[in-house]
C-alpha positions as CSV (number, residue, x, y, z in Angstrom):
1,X,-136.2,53.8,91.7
2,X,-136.2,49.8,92.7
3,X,-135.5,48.8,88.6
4,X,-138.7,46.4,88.9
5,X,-140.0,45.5,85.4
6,X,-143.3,43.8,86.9
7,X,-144.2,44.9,90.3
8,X,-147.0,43.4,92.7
9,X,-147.1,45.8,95.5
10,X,-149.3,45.2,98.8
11,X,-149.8,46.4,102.7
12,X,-147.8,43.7,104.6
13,X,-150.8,43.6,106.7
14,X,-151.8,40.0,106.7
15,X,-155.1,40.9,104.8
16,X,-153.1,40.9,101.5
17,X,-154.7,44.1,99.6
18,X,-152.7,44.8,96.4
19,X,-151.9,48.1,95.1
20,X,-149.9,47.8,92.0
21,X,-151.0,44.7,89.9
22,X,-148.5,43.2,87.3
23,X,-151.5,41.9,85.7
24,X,-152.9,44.5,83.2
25,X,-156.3,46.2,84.5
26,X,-156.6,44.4,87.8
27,X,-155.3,47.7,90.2
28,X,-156.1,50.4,87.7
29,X,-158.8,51.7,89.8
30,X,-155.9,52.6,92.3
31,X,-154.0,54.9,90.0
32,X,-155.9,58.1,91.3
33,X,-156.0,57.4,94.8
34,X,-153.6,58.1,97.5
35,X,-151.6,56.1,100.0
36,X,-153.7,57.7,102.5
37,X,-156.9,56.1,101.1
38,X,-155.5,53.0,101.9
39,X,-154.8,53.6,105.8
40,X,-150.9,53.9,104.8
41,X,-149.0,55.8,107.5
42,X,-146.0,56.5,108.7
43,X,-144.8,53.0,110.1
44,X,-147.0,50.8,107.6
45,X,-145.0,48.5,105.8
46,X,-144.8,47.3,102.0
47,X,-143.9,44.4,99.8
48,X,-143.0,44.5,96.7
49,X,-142.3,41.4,94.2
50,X,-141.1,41.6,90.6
51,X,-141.8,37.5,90.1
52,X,-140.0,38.4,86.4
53,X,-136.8,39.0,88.4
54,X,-137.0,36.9,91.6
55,X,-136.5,40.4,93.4
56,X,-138.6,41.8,96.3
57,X,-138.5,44.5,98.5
58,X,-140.3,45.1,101.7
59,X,-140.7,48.6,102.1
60,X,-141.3,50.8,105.0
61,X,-142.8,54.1,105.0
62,X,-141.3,57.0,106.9
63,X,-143.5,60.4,107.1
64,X,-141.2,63.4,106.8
65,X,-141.8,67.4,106.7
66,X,-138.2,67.7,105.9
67,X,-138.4,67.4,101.8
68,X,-136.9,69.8,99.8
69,X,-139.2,71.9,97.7
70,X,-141.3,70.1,95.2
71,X,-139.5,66.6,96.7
72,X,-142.6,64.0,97.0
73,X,-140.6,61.2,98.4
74,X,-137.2,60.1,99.0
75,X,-136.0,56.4,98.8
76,X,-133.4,56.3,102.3
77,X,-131.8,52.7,102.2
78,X,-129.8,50.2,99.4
79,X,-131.5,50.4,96.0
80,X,-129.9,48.1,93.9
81,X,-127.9,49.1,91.2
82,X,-128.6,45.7,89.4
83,X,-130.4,42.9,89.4
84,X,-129.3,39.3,89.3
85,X,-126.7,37.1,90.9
86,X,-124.0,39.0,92.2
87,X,-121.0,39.0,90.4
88,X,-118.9,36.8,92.8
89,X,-121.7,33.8,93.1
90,X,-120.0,31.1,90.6
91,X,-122.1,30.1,88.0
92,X,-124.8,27.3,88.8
93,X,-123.9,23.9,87.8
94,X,-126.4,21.7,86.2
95,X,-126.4,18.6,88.4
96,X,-128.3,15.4,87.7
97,X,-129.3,12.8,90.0
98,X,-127.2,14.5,92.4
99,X,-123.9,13.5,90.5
100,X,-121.3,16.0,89.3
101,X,-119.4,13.4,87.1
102,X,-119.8,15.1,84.3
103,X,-121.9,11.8,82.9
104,X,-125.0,12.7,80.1
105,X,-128.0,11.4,80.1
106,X,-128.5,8.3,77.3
107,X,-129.6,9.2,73.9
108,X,-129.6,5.6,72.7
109,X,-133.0,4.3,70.9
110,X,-131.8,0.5,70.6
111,X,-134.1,-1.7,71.8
């Protein structure tokens, strides 16, 4: 749903436990359990980081009894429908030393 390619995921709790891992292995104990194993309830909050794509999320979870048949969860909010700079944000500049003069650095080897 949030187009992450690497997610960390943890309880924005302050004690920092992880439940999705984007390092292979490390939360694959988790996969079985549920967020209720892990004190989440309606109000708890999320973040989520996708370091691959300079993207997070902070999510918050809302308990409902209103889901449609067979509807586990609903994502209510802006998903994005891409990631990346947005299309208006000019392209970055490569600027040395704080100059835009359009000067190179010196490939001479004289001595």
């Amino acid at each position: 749903k949030f187009a992450m390619v690497a997610p960390d995921v943890q309880i924005d709790d302050g004690k920092g436990t992880i439940l999705i891992s984007s390092e292979e292995g490390e939360t694959e104990a988790n996969n079985h359990r549920k967020l209720s194993d892990f004190a989440i309830r309606n109000g708890t909050r999320l973040q989520a980081d996708d370091f691959l794509q300079d993207y997070t999320l902070l999510i918050n979870v809302l308990h409902s009894e209103d889901l449609e048949k067979d509807v586990e969860f609903e994502v209510v909010g802006d998903a994005p429908e891409r990631i990346g700079p947005k299309p208006s944000e000019p392209p970055s500049q490569n600027i040395s030393n704080g100059s835009d003069d359009g000067a190179q650095p010196s490939t001479s080897t004289g001595k």
